[in-house]
C-alpha positions as CSV (number, residue, x, y, z in Angstrom):
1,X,0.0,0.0,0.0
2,X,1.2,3.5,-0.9
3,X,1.6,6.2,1.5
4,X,-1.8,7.9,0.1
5,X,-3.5,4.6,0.6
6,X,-2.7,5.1,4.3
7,X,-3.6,8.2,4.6
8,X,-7.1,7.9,2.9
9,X,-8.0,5.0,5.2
10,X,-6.5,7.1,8.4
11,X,-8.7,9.9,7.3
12,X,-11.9,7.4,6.6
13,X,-11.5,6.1,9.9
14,X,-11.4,9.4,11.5
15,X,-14.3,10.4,9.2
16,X,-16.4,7.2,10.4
17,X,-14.8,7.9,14.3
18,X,-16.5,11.8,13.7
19,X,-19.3,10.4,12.3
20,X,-20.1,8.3,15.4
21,X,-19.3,10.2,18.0
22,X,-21.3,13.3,16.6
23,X,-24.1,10.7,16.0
24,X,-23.7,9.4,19.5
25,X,-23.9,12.7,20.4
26,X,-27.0,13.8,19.4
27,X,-28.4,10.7,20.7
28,X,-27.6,12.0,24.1
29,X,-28.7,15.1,23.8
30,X,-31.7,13.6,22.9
31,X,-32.0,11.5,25.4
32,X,-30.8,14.2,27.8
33,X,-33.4,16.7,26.7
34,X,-36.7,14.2,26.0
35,X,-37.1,13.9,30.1
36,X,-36.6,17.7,30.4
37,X,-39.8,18.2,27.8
38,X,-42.0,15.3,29.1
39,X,-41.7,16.9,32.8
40,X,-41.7,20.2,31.3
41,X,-44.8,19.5,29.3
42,X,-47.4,19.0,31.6
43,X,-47.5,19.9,34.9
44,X,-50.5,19.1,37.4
45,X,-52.9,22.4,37.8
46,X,-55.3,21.1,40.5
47,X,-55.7,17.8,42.0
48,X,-57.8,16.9,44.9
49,X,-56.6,16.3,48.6
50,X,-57.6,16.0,52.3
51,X,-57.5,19.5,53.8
52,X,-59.0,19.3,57.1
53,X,-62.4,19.0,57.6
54,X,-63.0,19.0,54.0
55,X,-62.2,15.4,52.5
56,X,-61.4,15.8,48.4
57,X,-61.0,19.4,48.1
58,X,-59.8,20.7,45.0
59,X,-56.2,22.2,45.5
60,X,-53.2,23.6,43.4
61,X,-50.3,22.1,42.0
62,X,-48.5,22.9,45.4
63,X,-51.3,21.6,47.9
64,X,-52.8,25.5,48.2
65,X,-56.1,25.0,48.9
66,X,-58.7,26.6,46.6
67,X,-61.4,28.7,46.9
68,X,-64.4,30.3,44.6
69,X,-66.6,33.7,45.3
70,X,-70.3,32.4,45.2
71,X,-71.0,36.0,42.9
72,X,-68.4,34.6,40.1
73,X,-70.6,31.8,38.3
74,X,-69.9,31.7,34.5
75,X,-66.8,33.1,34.7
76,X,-67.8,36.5,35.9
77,X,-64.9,38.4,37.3
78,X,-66.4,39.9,40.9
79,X,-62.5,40.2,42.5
80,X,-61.1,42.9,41.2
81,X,-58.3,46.1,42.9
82,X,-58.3,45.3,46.8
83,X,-60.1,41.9,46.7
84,X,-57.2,40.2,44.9
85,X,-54.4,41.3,47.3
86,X,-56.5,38.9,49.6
87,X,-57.6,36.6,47.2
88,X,-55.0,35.5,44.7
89,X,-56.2,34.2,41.4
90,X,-54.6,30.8,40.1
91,X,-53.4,31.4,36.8
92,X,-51.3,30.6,34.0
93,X,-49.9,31.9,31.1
94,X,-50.9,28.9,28.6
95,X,-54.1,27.5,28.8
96,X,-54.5,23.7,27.6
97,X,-52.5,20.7,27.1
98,X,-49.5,21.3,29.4
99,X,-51.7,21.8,32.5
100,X,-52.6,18.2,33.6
101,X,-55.5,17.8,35.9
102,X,-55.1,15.0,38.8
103,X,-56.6,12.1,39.7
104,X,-60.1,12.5,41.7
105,X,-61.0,16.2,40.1
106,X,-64.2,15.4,37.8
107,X,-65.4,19.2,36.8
108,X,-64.3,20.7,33.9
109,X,-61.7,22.9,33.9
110,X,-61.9,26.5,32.0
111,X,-60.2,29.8,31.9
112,X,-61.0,33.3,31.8
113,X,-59.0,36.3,30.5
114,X,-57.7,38.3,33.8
115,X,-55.0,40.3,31.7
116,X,-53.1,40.3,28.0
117,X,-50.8,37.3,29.2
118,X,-52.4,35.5,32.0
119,X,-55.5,33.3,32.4
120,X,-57.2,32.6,35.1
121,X,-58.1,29.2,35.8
122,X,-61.9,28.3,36.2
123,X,-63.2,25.2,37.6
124,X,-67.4,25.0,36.7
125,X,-67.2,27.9,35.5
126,X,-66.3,29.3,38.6
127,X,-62.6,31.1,38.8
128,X,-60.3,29.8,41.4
129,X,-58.1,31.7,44.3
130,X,-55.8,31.1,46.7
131,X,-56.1,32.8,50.1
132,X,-53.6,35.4,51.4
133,X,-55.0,33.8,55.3
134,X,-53.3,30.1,54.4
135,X,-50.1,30.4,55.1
136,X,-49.4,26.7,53.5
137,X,-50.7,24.2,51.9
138,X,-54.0,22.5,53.0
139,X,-55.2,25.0,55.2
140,X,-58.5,26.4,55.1
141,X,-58.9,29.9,56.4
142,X,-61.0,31.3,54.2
143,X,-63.6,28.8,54.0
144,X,-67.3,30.6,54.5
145,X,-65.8,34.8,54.2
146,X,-68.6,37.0,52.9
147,X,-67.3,39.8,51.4
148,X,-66.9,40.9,47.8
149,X,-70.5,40.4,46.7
150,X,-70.6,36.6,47.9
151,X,-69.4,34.2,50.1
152,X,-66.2,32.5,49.8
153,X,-65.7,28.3,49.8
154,X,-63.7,25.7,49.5
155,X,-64.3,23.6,45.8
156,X,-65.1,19.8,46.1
157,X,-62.8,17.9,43.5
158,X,-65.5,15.9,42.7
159,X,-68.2,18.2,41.4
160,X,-68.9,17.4,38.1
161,X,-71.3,21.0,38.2
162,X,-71.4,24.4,39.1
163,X,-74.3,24.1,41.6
164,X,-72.1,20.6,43.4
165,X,-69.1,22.7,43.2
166,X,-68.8,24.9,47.0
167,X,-68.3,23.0,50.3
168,X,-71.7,24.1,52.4
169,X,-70.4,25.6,55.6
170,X,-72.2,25.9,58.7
171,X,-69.3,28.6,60.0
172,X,-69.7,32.2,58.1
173,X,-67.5,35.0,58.8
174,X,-68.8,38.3,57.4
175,X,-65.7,40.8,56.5
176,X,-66.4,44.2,55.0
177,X,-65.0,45.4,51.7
178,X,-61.8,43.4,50.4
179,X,-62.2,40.0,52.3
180,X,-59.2,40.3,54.7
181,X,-60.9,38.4,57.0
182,X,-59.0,39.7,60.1
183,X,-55.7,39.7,58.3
């Protein structure tokens, strides 16, 4: 074999060496990034849990317990300026198939425009908020508040309508003007 016979074999094996590692590469990084996506892609929204007193109550992603305004049916935004310093909406930026909903919640889930780039989520037709009186997850502070034009309640997972959808309470606590309920 000639000297350029050995080089053009050295190089071809370098070539087919390249070749296979960059290959090999990219199977990585695919491999690397796939999980990345899949847990990026969907994320839970609302799931159902125990909070206290209140067996299969619908809760967010991060066990904050959920609440709707009895005045807000269809979607009708009641909680607006000082209300949602109390009440915090739950919301998202992307509404659809990257919010997963978990196992034991039966209603339907909806959104509502609250700004240009959020949406707030809606469960019945009702739109769901956190309370500023939980300071963690499963609590349930602001279970029966009136204020706000209605009364404030826990959701039950399970409704599968807008009437099943409040916990009945037999506690109220009446608050004037933005719901602080004693906060």
């Amino acid at each position: 074999m000639s000297k350029i016979g050995i080089v053009e074999k050295s190089q071809r094996n370098r070539s087919g060496r390249s070749a296979r590692w960059a290959l090999g590469s990219i199977i990585a990084s695919v491999v690397l990034v796939v999980p990345m996506l899949a847990s990026g892609a969907t994320s839970v929204l609302v799931k159902s849990a125990h909070v206290p007193g209140f067996a299969g109550a619908l809760v967010s992603h991060s066990s904050r317990s959920l609440y709707i305004l009895s005045s807000e049916k269809g979607a009708k935004l009641k909680c607006n300026g000082a209300c949602l310093e109390t009440w915090i909406p739950l919301e998202v930026k992307t509404p659809g198939k990257t919010n997963a909903i978990g196992a034991g919640v039966k209603g339907k889930i909806g959104y509502v425009t609250r700004s240009k780039t959020m949406k707030q989520v809606t469960f019945n037709s009702y739109p769901l908020y956190t309370y500023q009186g939980d300071s963690g997850a499963l609590q349930s502070n602001g279970e029966g508040i009136t204020a706000d034009g209605g009364t404030w309640t826990l959701v039950k997972a399970s409704a599968a309508s807008a009437a099943a959808t409040a916990y009945t309470s037999n506690t109220t606590t009446t608050t004037s003007g933005g719901g602080y309920g004693g906060y």
